[in-house]
N, C-alpha and C positions, 0 to 999 in steps of 0.2 A: 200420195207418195212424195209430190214435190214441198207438200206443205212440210212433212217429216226432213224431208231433205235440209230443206229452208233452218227449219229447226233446230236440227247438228250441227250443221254450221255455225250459224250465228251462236250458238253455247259452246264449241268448240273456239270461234273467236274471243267471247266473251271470259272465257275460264285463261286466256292467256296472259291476264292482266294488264299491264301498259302497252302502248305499241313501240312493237319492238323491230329489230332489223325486216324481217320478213315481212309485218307488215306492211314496208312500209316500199315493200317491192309488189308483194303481193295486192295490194288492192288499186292497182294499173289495173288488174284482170277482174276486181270484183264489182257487180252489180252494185248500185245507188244503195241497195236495201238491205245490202250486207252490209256496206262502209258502214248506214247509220244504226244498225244493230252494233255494230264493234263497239262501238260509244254506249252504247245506251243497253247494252246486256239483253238477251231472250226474252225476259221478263219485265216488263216499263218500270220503270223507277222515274220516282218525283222529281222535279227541279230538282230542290234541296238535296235532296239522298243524294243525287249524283254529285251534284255540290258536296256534300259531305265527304265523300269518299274519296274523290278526288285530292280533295286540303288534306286529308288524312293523309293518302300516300304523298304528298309534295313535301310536306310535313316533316315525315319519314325520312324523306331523302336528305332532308336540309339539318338533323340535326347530326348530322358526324362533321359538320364542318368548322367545327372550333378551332382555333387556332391556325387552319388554311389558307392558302391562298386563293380568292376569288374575284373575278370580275363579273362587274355590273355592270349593265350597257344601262344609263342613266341620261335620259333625253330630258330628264326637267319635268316630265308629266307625272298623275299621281298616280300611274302605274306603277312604272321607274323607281319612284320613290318609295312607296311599300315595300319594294323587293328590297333594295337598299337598305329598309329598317329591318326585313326579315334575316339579311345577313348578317347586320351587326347583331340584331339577336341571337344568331344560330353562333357568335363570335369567332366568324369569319374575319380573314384580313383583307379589307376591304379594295381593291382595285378598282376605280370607276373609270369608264371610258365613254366619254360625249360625244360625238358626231355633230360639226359643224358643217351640215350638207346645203348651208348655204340657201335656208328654206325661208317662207314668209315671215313666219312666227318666229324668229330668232333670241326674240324675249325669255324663248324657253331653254337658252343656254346658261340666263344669268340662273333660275332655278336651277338649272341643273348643280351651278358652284354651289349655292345654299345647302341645297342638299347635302353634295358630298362632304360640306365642312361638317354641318350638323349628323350624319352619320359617322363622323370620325376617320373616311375615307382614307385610308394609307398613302395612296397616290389618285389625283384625279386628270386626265389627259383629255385635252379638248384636243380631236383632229379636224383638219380643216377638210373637207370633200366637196365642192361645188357642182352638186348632183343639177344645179340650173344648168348646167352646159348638156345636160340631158333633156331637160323640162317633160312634158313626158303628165304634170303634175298641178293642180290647182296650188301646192306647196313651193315648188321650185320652177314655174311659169309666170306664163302674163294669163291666167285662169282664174274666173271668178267664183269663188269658195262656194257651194251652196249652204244656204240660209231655208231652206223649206221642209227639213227636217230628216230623219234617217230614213232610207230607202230600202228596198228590196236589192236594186243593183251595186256592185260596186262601184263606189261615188268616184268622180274626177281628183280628191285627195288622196289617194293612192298614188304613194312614190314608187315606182316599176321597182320591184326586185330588191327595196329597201331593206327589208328586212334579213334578208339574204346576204346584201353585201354587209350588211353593220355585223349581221353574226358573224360572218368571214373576217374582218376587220377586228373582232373579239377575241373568236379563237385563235388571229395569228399573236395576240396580245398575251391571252392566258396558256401558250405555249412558252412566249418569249419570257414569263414571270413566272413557268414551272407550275402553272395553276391546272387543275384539270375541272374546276368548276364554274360555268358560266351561269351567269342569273338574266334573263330577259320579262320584260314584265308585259307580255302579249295575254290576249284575255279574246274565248270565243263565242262569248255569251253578249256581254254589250260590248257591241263594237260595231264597225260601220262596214261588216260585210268583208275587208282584207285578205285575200287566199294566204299572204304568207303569216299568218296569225292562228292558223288553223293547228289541233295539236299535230296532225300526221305531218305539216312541216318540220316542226321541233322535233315530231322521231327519225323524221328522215336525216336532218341538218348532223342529231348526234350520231347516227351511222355515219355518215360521209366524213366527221370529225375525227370518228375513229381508222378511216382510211385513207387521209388526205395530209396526215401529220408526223413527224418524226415520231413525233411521243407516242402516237395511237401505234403506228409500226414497231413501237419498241414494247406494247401493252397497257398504255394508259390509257382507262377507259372516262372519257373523255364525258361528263355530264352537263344536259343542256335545262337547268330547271328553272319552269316556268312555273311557280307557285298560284301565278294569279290566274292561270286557264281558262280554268270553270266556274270564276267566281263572279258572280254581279258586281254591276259598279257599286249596289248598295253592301256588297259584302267587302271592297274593296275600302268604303269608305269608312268603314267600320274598324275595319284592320288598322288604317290608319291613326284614329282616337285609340286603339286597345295598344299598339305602339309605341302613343303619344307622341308621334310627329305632326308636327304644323301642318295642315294640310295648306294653309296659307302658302306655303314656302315653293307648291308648286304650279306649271302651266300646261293648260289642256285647249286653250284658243287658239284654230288654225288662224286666225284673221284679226290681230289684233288692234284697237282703237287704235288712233294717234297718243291718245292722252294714258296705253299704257292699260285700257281696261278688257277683259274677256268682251265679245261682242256678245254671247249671249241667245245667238240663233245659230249657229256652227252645229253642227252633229258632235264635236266633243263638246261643245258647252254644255249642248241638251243634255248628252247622258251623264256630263259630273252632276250635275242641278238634279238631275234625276237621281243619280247614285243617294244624293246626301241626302235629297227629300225622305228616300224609301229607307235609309236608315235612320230616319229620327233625327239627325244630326244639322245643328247650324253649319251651311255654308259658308265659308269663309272669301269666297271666291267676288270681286269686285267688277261686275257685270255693267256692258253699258246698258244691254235692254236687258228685260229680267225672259228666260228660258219659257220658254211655253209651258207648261203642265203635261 
C-alpha cells in the first residue's frame, strides 16, 4: 500500500511539469524522496534525457523574447556569459547588471565588461555592494580558498544569501526598465554543492517576484530563466563554441595569481578544465598549475 501510495505521488508530482508556486510551498512538508522524485519523474531517466528535457523547455521559454527587455545578472564567469549569448540569440534587449560585491576575484568584473560589449548589451551597470562588511565567505573574508578539490559539503566559497540578494537587486532593476524577464546562469549538476543554486530556489525566487512587486500586483508574470540548470559544465562549454563566443572572454578563478592567471586547483577551475575536457573542446583558459584530471 505505501509503495502504491509512494507511486501516485511522485507521478502526480511528476505530470506537474516545472515547479511551480505550490511546489515550492509544498515541499517544506515533503519527504527527501519525494523532493528527489519531483526532479527525476517515477520512472529514472538518464543523465542526459533529463538534460535534454529540461534545455528543451528552457529553450521554449526563451524564445518569445525578441525584441524585450531583459536583464542578465552577468558576474564575468562562463555561466553568465552563455546566458548572455542565449539572449542575444533569443534577440532580447539586452540589460546586464554586475555586482561588485567586493569579493577576492574581482578580475571577474573586467570580463564581465567584455562580455556585455561583445553581446551588444543595451546598457551594462556595475553596482558596487561590499558584501566584505559581511565576510561570512572565503570570497569576501581573510578565508583560504580550498585547493583539494570538490567536496560533498558546502565549501567555505559560499557567499551567505548571494544569490538571493543579486536576484533581489535584479528584479528591482527589471521592474525599474519595465522588463519582466530575468536570465541567471545558476547550474545544479556541476557546481560546488550552493543551496541557493538549486532549481526549487529559482521557483520560489519567481513566486515571491510575483508578490513582492508593483508589476507582479498589477499582473505581470514575472520569469526567472535559468537556462543553464541541468546542464554539465561539458554541455555548457559546448553551448559556448555553438554560440561562438570566446570562451576566452570569461573568469571562473575564486583565487587568482598575482600575475593575472586562473590558479588552477579552485573547485571552479576544476570543473571549467573538466567541462571543456569532456566536451572535446580546447581550453582557452590560462592556468598557473594545470587542473587535476
Amino acid at each position: 500500500m505505501l509503495n502504491r501510495v509512494k507511486r501516485a505521488l511522485t507521478f502526480f508530482l511528476h505530470k506537474g511539469g516545472r515547479a511551480d508556486v505550490w511546489f515550492f510551498f509544498l515541499k517544506a512538508f515533503m519527504p527527501n524522496w519525494a523532493v528527489r522524485q519531483r526532479l527525476r519523474g517515477p520512472f529514472p531517466l538518464s543523465a542526459r534525457a533529463l538534460r535534454g528535457r529540461r534545455r528543451e523547455r528552457n529553450g521554449r521559454r526563451m524564445q518569445d523574447l525578441a525584441g524585450k527587455p531583459l536583464v542578465v545578472l552577468l558576474s564575468g564567469g562562463l555561466d553568465s556569459m552563455v546566458c548572455a549569448g542565449l539572449a542575444r540569440e533569443a534577440g532580447a534587449r539586452i540589460v546586464a547588471l554586475t555586482i561588485d560585491y567586493n569579493q577576492r576575484h574581482r578580475v571577474e568584473l573586467e570580463s564581465a565588461a567584455r562580455i556585455a560589449a561583445a553581446v551588444g548589451a543595451d546598457e551594462h551597470i556595475v553596482l558596487p555592494l561590499d558584501l566584505r562588511r559581511f565576510g561570512g565567505s572565503a570570497l569576501t573574508a581573510d578565508i583560504a580558498v580550498p585547493k583539494d578539490g570538490v567536496g560533498e559539503d558546502i565549501p567555505v566559497t559560499y557567499v551567505p544569501a548571494r544569490n538571493l540578494i543579486f536576484l533581489s537587486l535584479t528584479l528591482g532593476l527589471a521592474e525599474a526598465r519595465r522588463a519582466a524577464d530575468i536570465v541567471i546562469g545558476v547550474n545544479a549538476l556541476d557546481y560546488s554543492g550552493y543551496p541557493d543554486c538549486r532549481p526549487e530556489f529559482i521557483a520560489g525566487f519567481e513566486a515571491l517576484a510575483r508578490l513582492a512587486t508593483r508589476d507582479g500586483d498589477q499582473g505581470v508574470a514575472f520569469r526567472i530563466h535559468a537556462p543553464l540548470q541541468y546542464m554539465s559544465k561539458a554541455d555548457i562549454a559546448a553551448e559556448a563554441a555553438r554560440l561562438g563566443i570566446d570562451a576566452g572572454m570569461s573568469w571562473s578563478c575564486y583565487d587568482p595569481t598575482p600575475d593575472g592567471l586562473h590558479c588552477g586547483l579552485c573547485d571552479s577551475c576544476r570543473l571549467r578544465s573538466k567541462g571543456f575536457a569532456e566536451a572535446g573542446l580546447t581550453d582557452p583558459t590560462r592556468y598557473a598549475v594545470k587542473p587535476p584530471a
